[in-house]
C-alpha positions as a printed Julia matrix, in Angstrom:
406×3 Matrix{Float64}:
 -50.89    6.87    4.34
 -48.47    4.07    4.82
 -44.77    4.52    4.82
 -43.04    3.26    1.9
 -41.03    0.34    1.99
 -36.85    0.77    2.04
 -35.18    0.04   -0.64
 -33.36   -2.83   -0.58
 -29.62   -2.32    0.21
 -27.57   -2.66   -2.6
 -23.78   -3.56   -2.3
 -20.83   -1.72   -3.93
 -19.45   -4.97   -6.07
 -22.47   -7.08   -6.35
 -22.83   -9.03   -9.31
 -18.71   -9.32   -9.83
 -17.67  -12.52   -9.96
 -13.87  -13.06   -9.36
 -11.76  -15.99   -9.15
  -8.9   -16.16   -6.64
  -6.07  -18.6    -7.28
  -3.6   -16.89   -4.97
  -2.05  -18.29   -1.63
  -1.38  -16.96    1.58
  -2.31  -13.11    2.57
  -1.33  -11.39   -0.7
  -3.32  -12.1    -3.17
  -6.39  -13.26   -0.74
  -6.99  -10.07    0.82
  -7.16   -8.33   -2.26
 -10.39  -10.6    -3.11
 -11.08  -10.6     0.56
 -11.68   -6.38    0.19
 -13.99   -7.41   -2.82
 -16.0   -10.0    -1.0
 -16.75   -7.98    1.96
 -18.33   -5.41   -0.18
 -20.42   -7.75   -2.15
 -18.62   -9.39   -4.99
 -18.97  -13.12   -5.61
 -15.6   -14.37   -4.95
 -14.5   -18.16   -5.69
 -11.37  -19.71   -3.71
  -9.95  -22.16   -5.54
  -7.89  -24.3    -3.79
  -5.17  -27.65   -4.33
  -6.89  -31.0    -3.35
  -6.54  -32.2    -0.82
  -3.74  -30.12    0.45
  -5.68  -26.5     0.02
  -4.14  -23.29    0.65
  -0.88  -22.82    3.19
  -2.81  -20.27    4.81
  -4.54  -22.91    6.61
  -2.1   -24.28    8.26
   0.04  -21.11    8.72
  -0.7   -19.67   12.44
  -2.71  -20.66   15.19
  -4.88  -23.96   14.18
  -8.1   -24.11   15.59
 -10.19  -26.73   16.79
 -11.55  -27.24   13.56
  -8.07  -27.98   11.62
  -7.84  -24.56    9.76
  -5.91  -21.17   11.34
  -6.62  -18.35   12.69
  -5.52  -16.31    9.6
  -7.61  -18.74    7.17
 -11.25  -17.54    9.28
 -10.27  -14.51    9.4
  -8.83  -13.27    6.12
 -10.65  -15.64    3.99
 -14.03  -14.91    4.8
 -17.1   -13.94    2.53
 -15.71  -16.64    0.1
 -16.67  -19.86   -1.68
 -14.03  -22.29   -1.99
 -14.0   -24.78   -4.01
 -10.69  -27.56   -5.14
  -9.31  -27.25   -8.3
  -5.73  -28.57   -9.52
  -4.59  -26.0   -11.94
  -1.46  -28.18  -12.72
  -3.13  -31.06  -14.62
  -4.59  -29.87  -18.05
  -8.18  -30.9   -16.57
  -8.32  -28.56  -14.31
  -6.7   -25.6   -16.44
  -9.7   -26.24  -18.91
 -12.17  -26.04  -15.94
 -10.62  -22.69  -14.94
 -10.9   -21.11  -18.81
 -14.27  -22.13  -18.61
 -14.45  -19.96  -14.95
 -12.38  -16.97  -16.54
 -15.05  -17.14  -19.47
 -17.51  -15.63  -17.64
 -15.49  -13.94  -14.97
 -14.88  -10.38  -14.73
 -11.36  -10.58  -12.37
  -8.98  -13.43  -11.57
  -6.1   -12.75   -8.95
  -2.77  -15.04   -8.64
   0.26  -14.49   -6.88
   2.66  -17.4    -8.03
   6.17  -16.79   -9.07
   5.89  -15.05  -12.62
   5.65  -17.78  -15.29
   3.7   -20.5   -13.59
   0.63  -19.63  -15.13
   2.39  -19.39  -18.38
   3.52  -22.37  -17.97
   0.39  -24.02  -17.02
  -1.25  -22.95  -20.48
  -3.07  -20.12  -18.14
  -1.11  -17.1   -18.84
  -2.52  -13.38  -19.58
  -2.6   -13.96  -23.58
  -4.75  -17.55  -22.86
  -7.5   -16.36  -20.71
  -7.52  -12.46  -22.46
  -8.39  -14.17  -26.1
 -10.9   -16.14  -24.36
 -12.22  -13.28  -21.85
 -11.02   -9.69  -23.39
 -12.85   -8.28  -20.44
 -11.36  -10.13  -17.82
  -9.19   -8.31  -15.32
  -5.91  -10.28  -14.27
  -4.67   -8.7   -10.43
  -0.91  -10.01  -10.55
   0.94   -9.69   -7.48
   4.44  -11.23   -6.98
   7.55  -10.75   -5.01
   9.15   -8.6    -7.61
   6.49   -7.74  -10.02
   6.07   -9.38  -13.43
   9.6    -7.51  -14.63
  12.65   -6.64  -14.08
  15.81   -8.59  -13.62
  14.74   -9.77  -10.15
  11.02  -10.98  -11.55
  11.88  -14.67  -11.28
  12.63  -14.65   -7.72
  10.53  -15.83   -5.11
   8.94  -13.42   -2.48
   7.74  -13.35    0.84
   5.97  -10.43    2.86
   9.79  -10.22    4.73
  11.35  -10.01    1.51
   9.23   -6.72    0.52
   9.73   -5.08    3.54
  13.57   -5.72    3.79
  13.77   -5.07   -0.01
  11.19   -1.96    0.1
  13.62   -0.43    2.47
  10.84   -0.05    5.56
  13.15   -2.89    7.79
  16.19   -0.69    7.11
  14.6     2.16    9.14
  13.24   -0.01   11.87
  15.13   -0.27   15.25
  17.76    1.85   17.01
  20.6     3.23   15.47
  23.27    0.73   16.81
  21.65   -2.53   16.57
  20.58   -4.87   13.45
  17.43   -3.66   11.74
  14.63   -5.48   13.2
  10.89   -6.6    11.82
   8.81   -3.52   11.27
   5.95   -4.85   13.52
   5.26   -7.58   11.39
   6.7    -8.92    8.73
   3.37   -9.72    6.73
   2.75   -5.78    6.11
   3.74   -6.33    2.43
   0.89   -8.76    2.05
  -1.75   -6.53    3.46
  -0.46   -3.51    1.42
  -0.52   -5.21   -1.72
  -3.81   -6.7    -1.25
  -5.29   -3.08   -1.22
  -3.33   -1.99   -4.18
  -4.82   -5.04   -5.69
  -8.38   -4.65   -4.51
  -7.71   -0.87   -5.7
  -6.19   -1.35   -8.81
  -9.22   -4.28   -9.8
 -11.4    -1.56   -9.23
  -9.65    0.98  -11.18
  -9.48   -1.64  -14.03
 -13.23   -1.9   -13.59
 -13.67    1.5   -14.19
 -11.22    1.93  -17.16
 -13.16   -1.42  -18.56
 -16.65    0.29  -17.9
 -15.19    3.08  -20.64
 -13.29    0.95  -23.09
 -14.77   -2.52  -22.86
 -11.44   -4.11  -21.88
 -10.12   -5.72  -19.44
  -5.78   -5.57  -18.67
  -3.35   -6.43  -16.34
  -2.68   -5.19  -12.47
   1.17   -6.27  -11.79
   2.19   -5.34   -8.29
   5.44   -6.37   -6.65
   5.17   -6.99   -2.93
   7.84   -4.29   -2.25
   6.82   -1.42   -4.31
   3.62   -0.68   -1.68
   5.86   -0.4     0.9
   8.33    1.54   -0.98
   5.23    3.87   -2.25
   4.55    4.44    1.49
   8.11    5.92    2.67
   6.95    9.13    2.47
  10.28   11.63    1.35
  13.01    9.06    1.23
  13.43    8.78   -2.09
  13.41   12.73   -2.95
  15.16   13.32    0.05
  17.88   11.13   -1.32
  17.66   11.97   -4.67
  17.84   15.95   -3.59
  20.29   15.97   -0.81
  22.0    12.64   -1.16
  20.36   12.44    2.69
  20.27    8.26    3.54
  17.93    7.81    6.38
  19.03    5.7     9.3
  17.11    3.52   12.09
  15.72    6.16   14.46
  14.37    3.93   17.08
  10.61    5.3    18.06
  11.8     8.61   16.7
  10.82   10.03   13.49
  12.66   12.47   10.95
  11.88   16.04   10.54
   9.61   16.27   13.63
   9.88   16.26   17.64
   8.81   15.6    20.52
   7.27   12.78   17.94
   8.1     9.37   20.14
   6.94    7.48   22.82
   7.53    8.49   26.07
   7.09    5.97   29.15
   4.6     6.71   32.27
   4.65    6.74   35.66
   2.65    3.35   35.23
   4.76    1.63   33.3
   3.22    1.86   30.6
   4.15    4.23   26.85
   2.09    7.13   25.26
   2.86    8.29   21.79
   2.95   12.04   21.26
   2.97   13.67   17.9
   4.58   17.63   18.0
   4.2    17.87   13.67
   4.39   21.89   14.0
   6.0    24.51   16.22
   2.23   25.39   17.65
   1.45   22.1    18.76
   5.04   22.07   20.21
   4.3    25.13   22.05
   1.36   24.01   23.32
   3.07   21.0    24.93
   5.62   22.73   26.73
   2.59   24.98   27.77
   1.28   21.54   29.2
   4.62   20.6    30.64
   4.63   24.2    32.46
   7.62   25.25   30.55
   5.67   27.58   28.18
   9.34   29.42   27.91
  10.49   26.18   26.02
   8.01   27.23   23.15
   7.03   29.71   20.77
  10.36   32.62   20.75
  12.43   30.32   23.26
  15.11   28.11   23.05
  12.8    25.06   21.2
  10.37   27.2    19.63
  11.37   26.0    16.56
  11.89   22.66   14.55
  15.54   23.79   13.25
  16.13   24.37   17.6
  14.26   20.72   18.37
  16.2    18.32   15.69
  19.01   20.34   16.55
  18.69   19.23   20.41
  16.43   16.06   19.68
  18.02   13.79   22.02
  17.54   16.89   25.14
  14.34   17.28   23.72
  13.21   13.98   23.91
  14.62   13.22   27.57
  13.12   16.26   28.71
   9.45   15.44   27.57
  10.25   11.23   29.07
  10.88   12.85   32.05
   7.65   14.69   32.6
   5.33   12.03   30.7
   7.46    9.69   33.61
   5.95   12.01   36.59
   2.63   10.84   35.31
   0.28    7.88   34.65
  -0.59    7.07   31.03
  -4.77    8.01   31.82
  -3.64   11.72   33.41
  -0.85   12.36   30.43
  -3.87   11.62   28.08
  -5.89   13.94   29.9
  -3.88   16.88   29.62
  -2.5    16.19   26.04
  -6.47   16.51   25.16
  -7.11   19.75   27.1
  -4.11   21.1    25.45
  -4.82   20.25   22.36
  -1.27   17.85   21.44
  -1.73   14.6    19.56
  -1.31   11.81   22.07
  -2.46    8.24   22.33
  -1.92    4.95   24.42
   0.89    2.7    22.79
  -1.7    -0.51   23.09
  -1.13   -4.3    23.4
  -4.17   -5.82   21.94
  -5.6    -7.15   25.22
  -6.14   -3.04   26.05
  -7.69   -2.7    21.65
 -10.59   -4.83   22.95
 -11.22   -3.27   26.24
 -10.74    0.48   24.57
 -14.46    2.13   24.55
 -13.95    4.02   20.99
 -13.3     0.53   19.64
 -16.39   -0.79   20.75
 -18.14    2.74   19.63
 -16.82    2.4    16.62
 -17.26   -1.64   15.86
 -13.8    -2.15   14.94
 -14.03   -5.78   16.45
 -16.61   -8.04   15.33
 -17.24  -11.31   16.97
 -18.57  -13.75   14.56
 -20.5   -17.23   15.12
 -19.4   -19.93   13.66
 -20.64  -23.66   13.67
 -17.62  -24.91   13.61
 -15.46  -22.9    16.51
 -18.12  -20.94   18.17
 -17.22  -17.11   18.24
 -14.45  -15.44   16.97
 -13.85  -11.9    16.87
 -12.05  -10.57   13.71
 -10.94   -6.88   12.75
 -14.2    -5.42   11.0
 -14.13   -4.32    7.31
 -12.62   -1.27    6.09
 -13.69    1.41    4.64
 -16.91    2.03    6.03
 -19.35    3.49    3.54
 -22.34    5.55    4.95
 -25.19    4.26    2.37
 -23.99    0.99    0.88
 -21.89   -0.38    3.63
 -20.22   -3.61    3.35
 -20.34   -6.84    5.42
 -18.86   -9.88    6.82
 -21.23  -12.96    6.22
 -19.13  -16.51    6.54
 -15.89  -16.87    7.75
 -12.96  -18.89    5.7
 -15.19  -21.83    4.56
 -14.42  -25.57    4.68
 -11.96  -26.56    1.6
 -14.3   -27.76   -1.24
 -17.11  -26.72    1.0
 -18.86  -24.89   -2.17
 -17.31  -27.45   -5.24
 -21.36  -28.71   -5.94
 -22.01  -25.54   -6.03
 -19.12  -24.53   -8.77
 -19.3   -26.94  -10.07
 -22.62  -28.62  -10.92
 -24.54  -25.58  -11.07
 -22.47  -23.27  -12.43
 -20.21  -25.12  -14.99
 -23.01  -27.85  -15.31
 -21.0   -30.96  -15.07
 -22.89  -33.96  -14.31
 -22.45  -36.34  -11.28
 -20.04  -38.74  -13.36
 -17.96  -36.34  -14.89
 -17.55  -34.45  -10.69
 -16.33  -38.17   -9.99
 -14.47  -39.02  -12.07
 -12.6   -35.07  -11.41
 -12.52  -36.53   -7.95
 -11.01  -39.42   -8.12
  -7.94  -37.9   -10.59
  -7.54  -35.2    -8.03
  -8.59  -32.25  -10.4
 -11.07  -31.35   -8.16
């Protein structure tokens, strides 16, 4: 008896269709998210010109950047100028049969284009609108314009990044904003799915590029709100916990260790050969560790200094105490779990060759999603748009060309 066949693997979002007329990181890894996990997602781009993100960071070969292959990929683009009524009327007829469209212009311009929410909702009452902006659709400060630097200075995250007596400085990078509010509004599309799947509507996800970050800040703002307690740069320290830092090596080089509860702390200074330190001594305790963070902390950077980053990492596993290699990204791609775990994926691409990328997350055990194209060509897929889907004829595409609507 022959073995059946497998089924065919189904993605998550197949059979979506969503039109993304946001610029930048924002707004394009929200439909990025949707692409990689099967959803039909159309760029639509100025002519000519196309989106800043392809000229924003390292330019290949090719003429587009870095960030364009990489966060753009899975989608079709295709050139559309939403200013001129021409090409608003092309994009109503898009939205018709669309089930999500995602902008992130300053509040207004769509409304002002003869787009807006109330336009394409009486024509589409299904269709889900993803919003994100620097300050959200309201509010006093909704007008302004917004950058990822913006949200994280106005989020309050810069605030707490850097040492105590110096200016605050860019938490890592100063495009977080953009990635977290292109999962909120990946997430929230989704959520609107689901509340559409129930009441056969669609509605509005409005997301200001600072209210992820300020979401993520775990107890500042009860902390404030409870003890009047403002929370000041801390370097690589962190509040309520230590030993929670990094600590340098005898290599040169840093390791991160993470002490969240007296136990783990005891089993450090177990490791350190100071059991003493722990449990009923004189740091057994997180009121005795803040209270003495700074002896604390030089205390642990002096033993993690006797040793080299490989042997601290070897003892913080036997001993059971959260540790890990502060990494520059050359070490990311020669790190084995990585590579284990695929978190790299080198791509081939006609027109660069390979390129590796960060691989999609989450990973989903039956209907996993995947990374087929990288950013395409600008206008590579406008045939495609549209003379097959919209059915305009080869006159009317030219004559749409040769205004600059398309």
């Amino acid at each position: 008896m022959s073995e059946a066949a497998p089924e065919p693997r189904v993605l998550p979002l197949e059979g979506v269709r969503v039109i993304d007329v946001s610029t930048f990181i924002s707004g394009p890894f929200a439909t990025t998210q949707l692409a990689e996990f099967g959803a039909e997602v159309i760029k639509l781009e100025l002519p000519v010109v196309g989106d800043p993100l392809r000229k924003f960071g390292t330019v290949t070969p090719n003429g587009d950047t870095l960030p364009w292959l990489s966060e753009c990929r899975n989608k079709k683009s295709a050139t559309l100028d939403l200013r001129k009524p021409e090409g608003a009327e092309l994009l109503k007829r898009m939205c018709a049969e669309a089930d999500i469209l995602v902008e992130n212009f300053q509040p207004g311009t769509m409304e002002k284009w003869g787009i807006g929410w109330d336009v394409l909702h009486a024509i589409n009452p299904r269709l889900i609108m993803v919003r994100i902006s620097g300050y959200g659709q309201t509010g006093p400060y909704s007008g302004r314009p917004g950058f990822g630097r913006i949200g994280n200075a106005f989020g309050g995250l810069s605030y707490l990044a850097g040492y105590p007596d110096r200016p605050p400085v860019t938490p890592g990078s100063a495009t977080i904003p953009d990635y977290l509010s292109g999962i909120y509004g990946a997430m929230g599309a989704m959520l609107a799915m689901e509340a559409r799947r129930k009441t056969g509507r669609g509605q509005v996800v409005d997301i200001g590029l600072y209210e992820p970050v300020f979401r993520i800040l775990d107890e500042l703002a009860p902390a404030f709100q409870h003890k009047g307690y403002v929370r000041e740069r801390m370097g690589p320290g962190t509040v309520n916990v230590v030993p929670h830092s990094h600590y340098p090596t005898k290599d040169n080089r840093w390791i991160a260790i993470a002490c969240t509860s007296d136990k783990i702390f005891a089993r450090l200074a177990a490791a350190m050969g100071a059991p003493e330190l722990g449990d009923d001594g004189k740091w057994g305790t997180i009121r005795q560790r803040e209270a003495a963070r700074a002896e604390v902390d030089a205390y642990v950077g002096a033993w993690t200094s006797s040793f080299t980053r490989d042997e601290l990492l070897q003892t913080c596993e036997e001993a059971q105490v959260p540790c890990g290699p502060v990494y520059a990204i050359d070490e990311i791609f020669d790190d084995p779990h990585y590579k284990a775990r695929g978190n790299i994926l080198t791509m081939q691409d006609p027109r660069i060759g390979e390129l590796a990328i960060p691989n999609l997350v989450p990973r989903l055990s039956e209907t996993p999603g995947e990374v087929k194209w990288l950013g395409p060509a600008m206008g590579e897929h406008n045939g495609e748009i549209y003379r097959d889907w919209l059915k305009l004829s080869d006159a009317e595409m030219a004559a749409l060309t040769a205004a600059r609507v398309i």
